[in-house]
C-alpha positions as CSV (number, residue, x, y, z in Angstrom):
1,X,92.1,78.6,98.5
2,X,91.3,79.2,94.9
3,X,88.3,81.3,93.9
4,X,86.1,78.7,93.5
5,X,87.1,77.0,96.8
6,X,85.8,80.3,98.4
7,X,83.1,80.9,96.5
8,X,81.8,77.1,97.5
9,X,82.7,78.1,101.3
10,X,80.3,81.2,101.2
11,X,78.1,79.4,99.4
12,X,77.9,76.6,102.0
13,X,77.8,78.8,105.2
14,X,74.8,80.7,103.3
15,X,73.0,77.3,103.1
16,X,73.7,76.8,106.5
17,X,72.4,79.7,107.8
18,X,69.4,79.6,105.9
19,X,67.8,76.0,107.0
20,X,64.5,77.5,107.0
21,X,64.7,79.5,103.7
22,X,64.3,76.9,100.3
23,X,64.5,79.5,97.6
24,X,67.9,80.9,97.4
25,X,70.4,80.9,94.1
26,X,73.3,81.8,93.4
27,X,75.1,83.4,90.3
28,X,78.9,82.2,90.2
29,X,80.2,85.3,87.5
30,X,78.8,87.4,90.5
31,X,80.5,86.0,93.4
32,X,83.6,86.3,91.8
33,X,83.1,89.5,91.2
34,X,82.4,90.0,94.7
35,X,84.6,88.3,96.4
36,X,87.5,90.3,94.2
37,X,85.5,93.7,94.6
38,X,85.5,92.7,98.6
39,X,89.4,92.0,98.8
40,X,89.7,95.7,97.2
41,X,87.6,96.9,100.0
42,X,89.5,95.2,102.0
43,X,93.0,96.5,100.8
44,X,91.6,100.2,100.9
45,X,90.0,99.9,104.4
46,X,93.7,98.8,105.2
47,X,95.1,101.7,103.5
48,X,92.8,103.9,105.2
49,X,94.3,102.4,108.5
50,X,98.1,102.7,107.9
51,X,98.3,99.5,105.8
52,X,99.4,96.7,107.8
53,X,98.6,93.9,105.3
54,X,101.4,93.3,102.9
55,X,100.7,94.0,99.7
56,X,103.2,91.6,98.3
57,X,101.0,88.8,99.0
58,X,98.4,90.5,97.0
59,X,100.4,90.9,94.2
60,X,100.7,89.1,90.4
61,X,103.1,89.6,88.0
62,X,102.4,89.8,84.2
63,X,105.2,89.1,81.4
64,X,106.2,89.8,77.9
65,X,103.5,92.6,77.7
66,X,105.0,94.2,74.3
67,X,105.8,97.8,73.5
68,X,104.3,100.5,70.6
69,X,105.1,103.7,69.6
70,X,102.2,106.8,70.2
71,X,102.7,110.4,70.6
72,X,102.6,111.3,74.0
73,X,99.3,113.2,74.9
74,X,100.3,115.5,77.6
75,X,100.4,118.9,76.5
76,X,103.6,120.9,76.8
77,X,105.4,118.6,78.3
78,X,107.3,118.5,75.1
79,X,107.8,120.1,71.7
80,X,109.5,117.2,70.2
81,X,107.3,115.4,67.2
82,X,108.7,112.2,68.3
83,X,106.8,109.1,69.7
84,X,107.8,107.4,73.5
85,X,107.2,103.9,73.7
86,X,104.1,102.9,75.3
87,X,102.7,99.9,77.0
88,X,98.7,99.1,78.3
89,X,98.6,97.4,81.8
90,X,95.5,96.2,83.7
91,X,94.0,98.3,85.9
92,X,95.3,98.5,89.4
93,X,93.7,98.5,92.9
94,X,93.0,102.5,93.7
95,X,96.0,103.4,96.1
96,X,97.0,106.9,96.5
97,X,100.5,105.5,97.7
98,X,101.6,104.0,94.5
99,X,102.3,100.6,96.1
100,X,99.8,98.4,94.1
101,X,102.7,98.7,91.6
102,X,105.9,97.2,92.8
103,X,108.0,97.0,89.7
104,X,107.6,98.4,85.9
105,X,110.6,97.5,83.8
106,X,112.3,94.5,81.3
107,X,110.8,91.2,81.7
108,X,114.4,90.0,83.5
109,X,113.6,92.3,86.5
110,X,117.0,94.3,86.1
111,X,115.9,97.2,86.3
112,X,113.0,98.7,88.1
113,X,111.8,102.0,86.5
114,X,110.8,105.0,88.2
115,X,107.5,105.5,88.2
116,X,105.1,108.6,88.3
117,X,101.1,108.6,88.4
118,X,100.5,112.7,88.4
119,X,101.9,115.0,86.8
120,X,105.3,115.2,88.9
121,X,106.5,112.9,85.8
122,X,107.6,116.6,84.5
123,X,110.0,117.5,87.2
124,X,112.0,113.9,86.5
125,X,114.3,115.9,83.9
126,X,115.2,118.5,85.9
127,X,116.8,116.2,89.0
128,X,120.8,115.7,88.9
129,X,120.7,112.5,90.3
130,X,117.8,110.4,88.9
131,X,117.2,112.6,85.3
132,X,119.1,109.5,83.4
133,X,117.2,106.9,84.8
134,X,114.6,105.6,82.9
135,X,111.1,106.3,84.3
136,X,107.5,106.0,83.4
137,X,104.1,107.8,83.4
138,X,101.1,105.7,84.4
139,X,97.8,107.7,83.5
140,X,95.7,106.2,85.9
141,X,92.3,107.2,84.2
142,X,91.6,104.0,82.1
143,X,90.6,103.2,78.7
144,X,87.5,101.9,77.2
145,X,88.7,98.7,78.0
146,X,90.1,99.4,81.6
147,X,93.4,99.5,80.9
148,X,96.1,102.2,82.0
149,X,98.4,103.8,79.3
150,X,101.8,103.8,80.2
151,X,104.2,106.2,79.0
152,X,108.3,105.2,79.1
153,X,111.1,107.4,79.1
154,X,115.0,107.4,79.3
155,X,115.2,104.0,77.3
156,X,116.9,105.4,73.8
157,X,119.1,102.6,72.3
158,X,118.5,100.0,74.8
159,X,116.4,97.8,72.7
160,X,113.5,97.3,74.9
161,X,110.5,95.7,73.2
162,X,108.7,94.4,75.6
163,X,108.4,94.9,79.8
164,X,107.0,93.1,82.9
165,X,105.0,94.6,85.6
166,X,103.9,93.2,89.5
167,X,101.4,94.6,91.0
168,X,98.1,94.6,92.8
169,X,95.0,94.6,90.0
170,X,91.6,95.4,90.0
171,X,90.6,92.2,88.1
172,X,92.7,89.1,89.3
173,X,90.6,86.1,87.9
174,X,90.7,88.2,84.3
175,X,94.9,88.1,84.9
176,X,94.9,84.5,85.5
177,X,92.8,83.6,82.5
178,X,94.7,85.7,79.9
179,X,97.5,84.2,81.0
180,X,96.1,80.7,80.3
181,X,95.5,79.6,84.0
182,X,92.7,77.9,85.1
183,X,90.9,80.0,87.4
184,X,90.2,76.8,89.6
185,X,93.4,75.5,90.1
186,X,95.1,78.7,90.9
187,X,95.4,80.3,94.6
188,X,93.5,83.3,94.5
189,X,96.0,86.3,95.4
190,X,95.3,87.1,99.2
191,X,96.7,85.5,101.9
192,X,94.3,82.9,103.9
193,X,93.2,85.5,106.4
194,X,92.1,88.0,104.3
195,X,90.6,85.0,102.4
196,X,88.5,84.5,105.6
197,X,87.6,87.4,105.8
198,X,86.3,87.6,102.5
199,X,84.4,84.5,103.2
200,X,82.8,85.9,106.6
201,X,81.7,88.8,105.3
202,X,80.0,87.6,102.5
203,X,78.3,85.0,104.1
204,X,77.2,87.9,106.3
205,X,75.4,90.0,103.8
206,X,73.9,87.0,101.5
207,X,72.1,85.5,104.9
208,X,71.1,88.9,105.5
209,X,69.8,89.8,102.0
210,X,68.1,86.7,101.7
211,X,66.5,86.3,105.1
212,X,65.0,89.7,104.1
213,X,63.6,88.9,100.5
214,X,61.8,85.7,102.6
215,X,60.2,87.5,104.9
216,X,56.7,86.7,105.8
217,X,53.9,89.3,105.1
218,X,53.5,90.9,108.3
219,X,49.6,93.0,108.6
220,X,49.5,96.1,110.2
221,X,48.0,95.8,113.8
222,X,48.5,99.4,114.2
223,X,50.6,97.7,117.5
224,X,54.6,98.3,118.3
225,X,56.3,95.0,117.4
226,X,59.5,95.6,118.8
């Protein structure tokens, strides 16, 4: 189902629930933004678990993102007064794991860089058997416009001007519309159980909010009611 597909399926089970309640509405920007924010609940609550959905299914990929130069910020890390190459990516889905990024590396997938969220990034160097390979630091604190800065190292004379990433984001429906897509026409990225799931539990909490917000005024008899 696309996003708006489940969006119209909570919608319709709200109505359906709510025969005897006339005045309900519904904002569309915010049950997209639910219905992403509850598929991240849903992935961490997995996570929690010992994360048995596969993440792959979750997953979008994101070309041709180009390359800068910027000092690197960490301090001591290096005395050089060179620049690394650096590249923004979208923000991911929280996962202490690493796993909501499954490759980082040139936009023809040949190589898949190493990649480091913490500051293990420093011990790369000093390993005989992967201190060539190229590798990157991913600063998962985010910028002012929720992006991650991405540092990339071990790439001298290879060219590389732009890379590719796949991963699990915090923001799907944004991904899709950068990359020209109409939101609409586009499966949204989870398979069709946790798309259910999404769909039952929303339904869940708008019947409940709004059966609340129509309740009739009940006066105090000074009696138990239940």
């Amino acid at each position: 189902m696309t996003a708006q597909e489940i969006a119209s399926a909570i919608r319709n089970n709200v109505g359906g629930g709510l025969r005897e309640v006339t005045n309900f509405a519904y904002s569309l920007p915010q049950l997209e933004d639910e219905i992403m924010n509850t598929r991240n609940q849903i992935l961490l609550e997995d996570r929690a678990q010992g994360g048995v959905l596969n993440t792959e299914l979750f997953m979008q990929r994101i070309d041709n993102i180009v390359l800068d130069l910027v000092r690197f910020p960490v301090g001591g890390y290096s005395n050089s007064p060179e620049r690394v190459l650096h590249a923004k990516i979208p923000q991911l889905t929280a996962d202490p794991s690493g796993a909501a990024l499954s490759y980082f590396g040139p936009p023809d997938m040949s190589l898949d860089f190493i990649k480091y969220y913490d500051s293990s990034f420093k011990n790369h160097r000093y390993s005989r058997v992967i201190k060539n390979r190229p590798y990157v630091y991913i600063d998962l604190a985010t910028d002012v416009n929720g992006k991650h800065d991405s540092y990339l190292f071990n790439i001298e004379g290879n060219n590389l001007q732009e890379i590719s990433v796949r991963g699990v984001f915090l923001n799907p429906l944004s991904i899709m519309e950068e990359q020209g897509m109409f939101v609409d026409d586009v499966e949204f990225p989870a398979p069709l159980a946790v798309q259910e799931m999404i769909i039952d539990r929303l339904t869940a909490k708008y019947v409940e909010y709004y059966r609340k917000m129509n309740m009739g005024y009940q006066p105090n008899t000074q009696t138990d009611t239940k």
